[in-house]
C-alpha positions, -999 to 999 in steps of 0.1 A, spaced: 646 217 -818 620 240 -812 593 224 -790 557 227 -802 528 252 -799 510 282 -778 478 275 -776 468 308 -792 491 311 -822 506 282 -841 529 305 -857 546 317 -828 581 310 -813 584 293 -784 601 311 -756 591 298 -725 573 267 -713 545 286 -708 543 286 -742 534 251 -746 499 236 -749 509 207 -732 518 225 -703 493 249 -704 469 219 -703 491 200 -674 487 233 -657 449 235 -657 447 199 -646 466 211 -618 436 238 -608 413 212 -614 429 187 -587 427 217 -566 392 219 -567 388 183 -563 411 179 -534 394 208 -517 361 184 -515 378 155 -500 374 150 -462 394 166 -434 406 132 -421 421 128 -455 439 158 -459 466 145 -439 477 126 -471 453 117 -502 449 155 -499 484 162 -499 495 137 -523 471 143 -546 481 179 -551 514 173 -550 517 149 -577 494 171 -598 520 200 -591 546 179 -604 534 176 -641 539 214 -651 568 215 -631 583 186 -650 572 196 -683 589 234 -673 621 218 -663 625 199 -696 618 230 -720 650 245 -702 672 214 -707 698 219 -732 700 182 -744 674 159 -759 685 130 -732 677 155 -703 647 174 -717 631 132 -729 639 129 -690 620 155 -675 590 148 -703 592 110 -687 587 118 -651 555 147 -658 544 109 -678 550 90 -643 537 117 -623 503 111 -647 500 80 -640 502 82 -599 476 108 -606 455 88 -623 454 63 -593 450 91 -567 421 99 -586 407 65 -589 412 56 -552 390 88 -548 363 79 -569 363 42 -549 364 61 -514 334 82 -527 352 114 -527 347 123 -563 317 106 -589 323 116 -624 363 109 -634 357 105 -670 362 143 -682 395 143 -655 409 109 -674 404 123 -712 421 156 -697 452 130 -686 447 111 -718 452 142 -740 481 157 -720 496 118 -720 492 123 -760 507 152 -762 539 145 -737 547 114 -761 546 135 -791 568 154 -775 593 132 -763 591 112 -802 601 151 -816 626 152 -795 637 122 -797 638 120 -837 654 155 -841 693 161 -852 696 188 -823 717 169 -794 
């Protein structure tokens, strides 16, 4: 099963994870936590700071460790935890907003809504294909 789509070419084989849209896009959300997190306040750096990043971090990672999974059970594994990781994002980000560290989350939620979309497409390729 060969796992979908470089942003830049349709047409082309995918060779790496980097190839992927979805992690391409999972990977830019990552930068843009950065720049979020880099606003927040020193006294919560300690741990919404950390946190924050690193369950952004996790989402590419995740989605990179299930491209090189040989099987569809442990590649669908991988794709499931970057979809977890999403979500504790998603309230990290929220807390945020409510703490007044960040004011306009809609852009950042339809960025997690599209890579969401994308990850379950994934997983229901997978998922339906004859490769084990």
């Amino acid at each position: 099963m060969q796992e979908r789509l470089h942003q830049n070419d349709n047409k082309k084989k995918i060779e790496s994870f980097r190839d992927l849209i979805v992690w391409q896009k999972s990977h830019e959300l990552v930068l843009d936590v950065f720049q979020l997190t880099a606003r927040f306040p020193k006294k919560d750096q300690a741990y919404l700071f950390t946190k924050t990043r690193d369950t952004a971090l996790i989402i590419p990672a995740n989605i990179a460790t299930g491209f090189e999974k040989r099987g569809k059970k442990a590649k669908v594994h991988f794709y499931r935890l970057a979809l977890t990781e999403m979500e504790q994002l998603r309230y990290m980000i929220i807390l945020a907003e409510d703490l007044g560290y960040y004011k306009d989350s809609a852009a950042f939620f339809e960025k997690c809504e599209n890579i969401e979309k994308m990850l379950k497409r994934l997983i229901r390729s997978i998922a339906s294909s004859s490769n084990q």
